[in-house]
C-alpha positions in Angstrom: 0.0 0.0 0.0 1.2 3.5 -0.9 2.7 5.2 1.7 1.5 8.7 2.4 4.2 11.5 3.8 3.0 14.9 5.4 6.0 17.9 5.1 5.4 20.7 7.2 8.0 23.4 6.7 7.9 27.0 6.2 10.7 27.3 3.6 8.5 26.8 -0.2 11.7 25.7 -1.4 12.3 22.7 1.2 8.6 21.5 0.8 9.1 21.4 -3.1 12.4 19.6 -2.8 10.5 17.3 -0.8 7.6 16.5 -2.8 9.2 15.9 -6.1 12.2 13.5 -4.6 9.8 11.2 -2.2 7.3 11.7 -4.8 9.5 9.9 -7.3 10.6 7.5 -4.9 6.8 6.2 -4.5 5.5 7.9 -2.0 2.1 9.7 -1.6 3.4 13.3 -0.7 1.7 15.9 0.9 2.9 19.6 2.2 2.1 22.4 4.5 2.9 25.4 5.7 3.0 25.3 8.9 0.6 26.2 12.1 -3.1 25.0 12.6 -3.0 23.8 9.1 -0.2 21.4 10.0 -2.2 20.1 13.1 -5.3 19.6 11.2 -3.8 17.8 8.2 -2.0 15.3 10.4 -5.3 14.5 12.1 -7.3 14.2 8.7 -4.7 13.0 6.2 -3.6 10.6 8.9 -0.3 10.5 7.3 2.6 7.2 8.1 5.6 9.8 8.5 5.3 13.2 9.5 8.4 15.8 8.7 8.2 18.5 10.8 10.9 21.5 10.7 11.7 22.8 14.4 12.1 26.4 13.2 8.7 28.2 12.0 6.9 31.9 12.4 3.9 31.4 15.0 3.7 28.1 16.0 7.0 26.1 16.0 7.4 22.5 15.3 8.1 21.8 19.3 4.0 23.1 19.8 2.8 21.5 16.7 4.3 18.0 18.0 2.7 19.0 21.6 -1.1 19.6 20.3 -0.8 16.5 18.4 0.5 14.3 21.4 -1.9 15.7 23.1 -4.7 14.5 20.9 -3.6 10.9 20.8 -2.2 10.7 17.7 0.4 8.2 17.8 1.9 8.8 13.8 5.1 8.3 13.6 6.8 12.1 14.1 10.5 13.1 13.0 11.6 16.9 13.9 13.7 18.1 10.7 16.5 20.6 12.3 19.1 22.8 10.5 20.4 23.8 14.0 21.9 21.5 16.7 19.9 22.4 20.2 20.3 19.2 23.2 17.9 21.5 25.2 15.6 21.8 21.9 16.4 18.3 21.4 15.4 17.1 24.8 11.7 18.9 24.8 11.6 17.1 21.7 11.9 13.9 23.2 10.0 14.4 25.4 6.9 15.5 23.9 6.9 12.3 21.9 8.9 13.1 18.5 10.2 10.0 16.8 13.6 10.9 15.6 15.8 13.5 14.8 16.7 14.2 10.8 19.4 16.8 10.5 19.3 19.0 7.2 23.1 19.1 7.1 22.9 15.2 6.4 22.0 15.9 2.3 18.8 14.9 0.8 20.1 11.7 -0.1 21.0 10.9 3.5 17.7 11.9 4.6 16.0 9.6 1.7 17.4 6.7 2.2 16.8 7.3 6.1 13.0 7.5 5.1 13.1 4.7 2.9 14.7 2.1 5.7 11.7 3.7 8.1 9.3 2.3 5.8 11.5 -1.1 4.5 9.3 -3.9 5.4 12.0 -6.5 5.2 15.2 -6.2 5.8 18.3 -8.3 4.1 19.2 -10.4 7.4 22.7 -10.0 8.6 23.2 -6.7 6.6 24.4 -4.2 9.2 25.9 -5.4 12.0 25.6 -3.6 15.5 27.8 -4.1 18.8 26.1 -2.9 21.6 28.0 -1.8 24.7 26.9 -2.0 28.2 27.7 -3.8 31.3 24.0 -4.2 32.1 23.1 -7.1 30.8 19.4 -7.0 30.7 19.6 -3.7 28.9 22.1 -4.9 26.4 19.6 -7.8 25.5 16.9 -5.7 25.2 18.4 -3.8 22.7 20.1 -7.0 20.8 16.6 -8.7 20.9 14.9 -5.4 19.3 17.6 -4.7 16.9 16.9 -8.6 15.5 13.7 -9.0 15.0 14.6 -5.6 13.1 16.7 -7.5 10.6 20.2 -6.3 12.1 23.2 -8.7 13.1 23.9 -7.3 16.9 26.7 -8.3 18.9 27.3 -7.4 22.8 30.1 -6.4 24.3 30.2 -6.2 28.6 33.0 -3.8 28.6 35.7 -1.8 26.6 37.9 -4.7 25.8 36.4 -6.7 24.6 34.3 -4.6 22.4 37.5 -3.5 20.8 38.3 -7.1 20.4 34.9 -7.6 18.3 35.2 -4.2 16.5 38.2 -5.5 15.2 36.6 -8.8 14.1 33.3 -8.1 13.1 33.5 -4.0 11.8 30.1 -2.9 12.7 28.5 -0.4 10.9 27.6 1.2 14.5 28.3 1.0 18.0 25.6 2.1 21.0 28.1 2.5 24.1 27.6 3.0 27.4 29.2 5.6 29.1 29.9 3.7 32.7 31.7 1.0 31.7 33.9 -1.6 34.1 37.9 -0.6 33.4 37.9 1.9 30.7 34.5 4.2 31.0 32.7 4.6 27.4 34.6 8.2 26.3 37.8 6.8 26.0 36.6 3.4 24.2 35.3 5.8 22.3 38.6 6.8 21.9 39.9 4.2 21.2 37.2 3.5 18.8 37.8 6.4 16.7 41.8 5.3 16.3 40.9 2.0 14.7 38.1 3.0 12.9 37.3 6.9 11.8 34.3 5.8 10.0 32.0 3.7 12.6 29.1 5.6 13.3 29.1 5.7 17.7 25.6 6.1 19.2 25.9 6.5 23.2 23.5 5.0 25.1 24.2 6.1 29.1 22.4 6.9 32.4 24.4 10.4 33.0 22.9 13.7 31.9 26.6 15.5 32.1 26.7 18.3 29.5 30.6 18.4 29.9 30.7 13.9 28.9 28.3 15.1 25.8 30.7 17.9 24.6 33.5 15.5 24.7 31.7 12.8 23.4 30.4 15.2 20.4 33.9 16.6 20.3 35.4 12.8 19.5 32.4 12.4 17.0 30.0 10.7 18.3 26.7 11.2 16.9 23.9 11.2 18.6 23.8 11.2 23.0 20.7 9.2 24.2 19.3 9.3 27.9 18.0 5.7 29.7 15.5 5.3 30.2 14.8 5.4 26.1 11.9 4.8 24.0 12.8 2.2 21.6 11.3 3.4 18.5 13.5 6.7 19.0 16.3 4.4 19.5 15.6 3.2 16.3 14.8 5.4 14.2 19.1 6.9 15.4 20.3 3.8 14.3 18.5 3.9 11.1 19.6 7.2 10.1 23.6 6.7 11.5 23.5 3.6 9.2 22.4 5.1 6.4 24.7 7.9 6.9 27.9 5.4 7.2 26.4 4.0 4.0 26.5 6.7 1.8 29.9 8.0 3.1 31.2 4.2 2.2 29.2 3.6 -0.6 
């Protein structure tokens, strides 16, 4: 079935660029403006995928996400940004947005993070994840969901011996833990980033320290989630940081 994509931005250009690329990669496209119009489509077009820019006159993207929360609306919700805000970010979160898409990323980037969204089956054993947390019921959790979601994932109890599967396997990502047993999770990553300048690093931690995210940021890690997590956030990260490693590989 066709699946239908609501775009609510206040730059003409962006919603054009939109519509004619998702258009021609099958999708059912349909754009707004902005403000009560936004709302009111999302409830009546009932859309799969909502874009929704953070930035616009009136009624920004953080109140838009709110009203439509707050009406039970459970569509699938990913904030478009051009800027990089954690405290923007965080409200996000909060108030129930799916995902993050950064504009910086390219169009293609962005595509083929929307396409992956909506792949209903994915090639088995295709990306491989290591996932890096002495907590072993939350490692499994995470393993377990990233399965049944057609990736190969791999744990790791500490930083030794994840570096001892990065070099064997080379993910395609790594979600680490900050408090880690022997090394703690900024210098794995690290270490990480001298073997390997190209895995994409997720971290996945318990500490809300804004001086840990700089540095984490600051060695390239990409995106800085807070347990506890909602799981479909968690993976719509994964799925864009994938795609992103492909296209810079590919």
């Amino acid at each position: 079935m066709e699946k239908k994509i609501l775009v609510v931005d206040d730059e003409l250009e962006v919603r054009d660029l939109f519509y004619d690329i998702l258009t021609r990669e099958g999708y059912k496209v349909v754009t707004i403006s902005g403000g009560e119009e936004a709302i009111k489509a999302i409830r009546e077009e009932k859309p799969d995928l909502v874009l929704l820019d953070f930035n616009m006159p009136r009624i920004n993207g953080i109140e838009i996400l709110k009203r439509v929360r707050k009406n039970d609306i459970k569509t699938k919700i990913i904030m478009l940004t051009g800027i990089e805000s954690e405290d923007l970010e965080k409200e996000a979160r909060i108030s129930g947005a799916s995902g993050f898409l950064r504009k910086n990323l390219g169009i293609k980037v962005i595509i083929k993070s929307i396409n992956n969204i909506f792949s209903l089956k994915r090639e088995y054993n295709e990306d491989k994840i290591l996932i890096v947390d002495d907590d072993e019921a939350i490692s499994s959790l995470i393993k377990d969901f990233l399965t049944k979601k057609g990736y190969n994932a791999f744990t790791a109890k500490d930083g030794e011996e994840a570096l001892e599967i990065l070099k064997k396997e080379k993910p395609i990502l790594v979600l680490l833990d900050v408090r880690l047993p022997g090394m703690d999770g900024i210098v794995v990553l690290k270490r990480i980033r001298e073997m390997d300048d190209k895995v994409g690093v997720i971290m996945v931690t318990g500490i809300k320290d804004e001086e840990i995210f700089e540095e984490a940021k600051r060695l390239g890690a990409y995106e800085y989630i807070i347990k506890p997590f909602n799981l479909d956030y968690l993976e719509t990260c994964v799925l864009v940081r994938v795609s992103l490693v492909s296209a810079q590989v590919g």
